[in-house]
N, C-alpha and C positions, 0 to 999 in steps of 0.2 A: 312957339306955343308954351303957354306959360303952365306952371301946373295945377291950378285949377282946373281949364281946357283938358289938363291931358286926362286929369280923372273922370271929368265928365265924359269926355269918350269910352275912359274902362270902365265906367259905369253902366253907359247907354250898352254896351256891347255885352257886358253881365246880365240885364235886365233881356233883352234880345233874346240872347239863350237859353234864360231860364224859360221865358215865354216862349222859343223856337220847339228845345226837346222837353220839356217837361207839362207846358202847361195843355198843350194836345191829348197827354197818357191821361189828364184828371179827366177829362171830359167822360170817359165812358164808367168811370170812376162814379162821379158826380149823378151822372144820369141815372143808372145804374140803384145806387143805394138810395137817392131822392124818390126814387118812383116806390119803392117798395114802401114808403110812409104814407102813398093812397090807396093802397092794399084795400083797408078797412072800408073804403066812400065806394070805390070804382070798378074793385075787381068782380062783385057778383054783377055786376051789370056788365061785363066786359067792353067795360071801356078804360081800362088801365092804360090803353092806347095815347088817352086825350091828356095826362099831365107829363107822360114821358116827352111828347113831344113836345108841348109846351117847356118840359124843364131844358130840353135840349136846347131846341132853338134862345131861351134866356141865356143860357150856360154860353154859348158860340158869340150870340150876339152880344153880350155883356165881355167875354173878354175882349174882344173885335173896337167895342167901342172904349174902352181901358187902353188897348194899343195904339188906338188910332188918337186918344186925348193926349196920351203920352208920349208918343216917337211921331206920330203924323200918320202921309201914307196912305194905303189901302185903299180910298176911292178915290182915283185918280183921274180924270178925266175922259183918258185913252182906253181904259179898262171898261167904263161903263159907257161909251158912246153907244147910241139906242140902231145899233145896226144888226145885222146876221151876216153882213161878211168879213172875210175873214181876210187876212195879209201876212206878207213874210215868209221865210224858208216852208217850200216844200207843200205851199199852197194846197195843192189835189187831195194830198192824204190829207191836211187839217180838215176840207170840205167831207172825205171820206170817212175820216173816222168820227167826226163832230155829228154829222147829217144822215151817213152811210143806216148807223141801227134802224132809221124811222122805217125803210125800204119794207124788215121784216117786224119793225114791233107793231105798228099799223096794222097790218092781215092777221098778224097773233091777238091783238088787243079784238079787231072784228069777232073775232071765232071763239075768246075764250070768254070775253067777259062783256062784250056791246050788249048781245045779243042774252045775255045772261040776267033770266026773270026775277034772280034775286038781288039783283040791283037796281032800286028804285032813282027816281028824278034826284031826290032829297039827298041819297048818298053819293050820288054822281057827283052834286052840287058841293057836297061836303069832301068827295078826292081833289077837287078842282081846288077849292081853298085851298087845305093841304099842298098842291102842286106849286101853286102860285108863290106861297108863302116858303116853302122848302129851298126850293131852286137856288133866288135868288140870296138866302141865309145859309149855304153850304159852302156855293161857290164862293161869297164873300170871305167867311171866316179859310175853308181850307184851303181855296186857290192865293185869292188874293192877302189875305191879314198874314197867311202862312209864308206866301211870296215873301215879303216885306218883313218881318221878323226874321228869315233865313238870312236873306241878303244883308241884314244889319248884325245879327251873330256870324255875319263873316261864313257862312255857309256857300258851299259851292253849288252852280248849278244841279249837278248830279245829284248831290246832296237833299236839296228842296225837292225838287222832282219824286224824290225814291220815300221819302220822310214821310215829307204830308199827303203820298197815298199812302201809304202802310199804316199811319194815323187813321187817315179819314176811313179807310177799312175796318179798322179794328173799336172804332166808335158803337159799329154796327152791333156789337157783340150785346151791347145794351137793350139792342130792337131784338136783338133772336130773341136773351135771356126772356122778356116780359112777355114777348107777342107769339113765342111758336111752342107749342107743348113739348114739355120734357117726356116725349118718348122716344124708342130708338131710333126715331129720324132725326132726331135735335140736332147731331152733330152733324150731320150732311147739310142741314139748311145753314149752320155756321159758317161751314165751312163754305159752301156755297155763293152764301152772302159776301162773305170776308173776302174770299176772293174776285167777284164781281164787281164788289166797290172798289179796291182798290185796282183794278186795271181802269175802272172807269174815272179814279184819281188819276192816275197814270194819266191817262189818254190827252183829262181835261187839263190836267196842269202844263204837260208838255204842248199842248195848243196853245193855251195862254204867254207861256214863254217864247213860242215861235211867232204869233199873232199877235202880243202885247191885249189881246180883247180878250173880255170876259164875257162882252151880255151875248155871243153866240151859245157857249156853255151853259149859259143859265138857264138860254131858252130849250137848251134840247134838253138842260136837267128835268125841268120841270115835265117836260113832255115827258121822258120816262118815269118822273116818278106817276105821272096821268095815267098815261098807257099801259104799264107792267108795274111797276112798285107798289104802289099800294093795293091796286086791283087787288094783287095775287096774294098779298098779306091779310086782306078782308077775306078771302077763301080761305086760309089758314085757321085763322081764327075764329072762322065764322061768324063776322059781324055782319047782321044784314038789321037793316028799318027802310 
């Protein structure tokens, strides 16, 4: 290996890293201080809601597609094959813990929010988008683009695993700050939040590593963000039309 070769690899491994630990913390950064400059357009109409998550999903997908022009990777074939099951070590719990939540979020989504007169056709129509569009741009950039950035920064399994949940949780912080009123409940729903997403990082990362597949995760993302996530964020904040 000549040295040209060797620098490109400590190159490629520099850029890896910087993108593995650093470029995940901007994200909540990014969201975070972007959303606060449509204060002025959207917040008396509360719908501050509609550029954070536009700027998010840009912010994930814009570096996702930066990593993926530059090192490769991330849609892989195996990753996105159009199936729901699942393969590899320890089969049962993947099914378990991937498919297990629907069991109780279904009868809770029935009782708290189906049946709830202040959700009209329109808004239904408009968490459905939302679900659609989330799922498959969460799982991509934190499972998979984060997969593929650890393993090239030379990251160990345990490592990725632990990372890019504790990332993808703490992204959240951006949804509390703009979407849940600063009163003394604020930090219970952080906290709440922060820890829910990241076990459900957990869960979904270490499935993809055991299963080598993504689109089973993506499909139950979406489902909970249907079911429970955003429902229960529109009763926070009270957005109804």
């Amino acid at each position: 290996m000549d040295d040209s070769e060797l620098q490109k690899k400590k190159d490629n491994d520099k850029f890896s890293k910087i993108f593995f630990f650093i470029i995940p913390l901007t994200v909540p950064v990014i969201v975070t201080f972007a959303t606060y400059l449509f204060y002025p357009i959207y917040a008396e109409a509360n719908l501050i809601w509609l550029p954070l998550i536009l700027i998010y999903w840009s912010t994930i997908w814009g570096y996702t597609l930066i990593y993926r022009k530059l090192r490769g990777g991330v849609f892989n074939e195996e990753r996105y094959e159009l199936t729901l099951k699942l393969k590899g070590d320890h089969l049962w719990l993947q099914y378990l813990v991937v498919y297990g939540p629907l069991i109780y979020t279904i009868p809770i989504f029935i009782v708290m929010y189906a049946i709830n007169p202040n959700f009209s056709i329109a808004l239904w129509i408009v968490i459905l988008i939302l679900s659609i569009i989330n799922g498959p741009s969460e799982e991509t950039f934190w499972r998979a683009c984060m997969e593929d950035m650890g393993v090239n920064a030379g990251a160990s399994e345990k490592l990725r695993l632990v990372y890019s949940s504790i990332t993808f949780g703490l992204w959240h912080t951006a949804f509390v700050i703009h979407l849940v009123p600063m009163d003394e409940a604020w930090l219970m729903y952080w906290l709440v939040t922060i820890a829910s997403t990241t076990i459900s990082g957990l869960i979904w990362h270490w499935t993809m590593h055991r299963s080598e597949r993504l689109f089973p995760q993506i499909f139950y993302h979406s489902c909970a963000n249907f079911f429970s996530v955003f429902p229960a964020f529109i009763v926070i904040i009270g957005f109804y039309f």
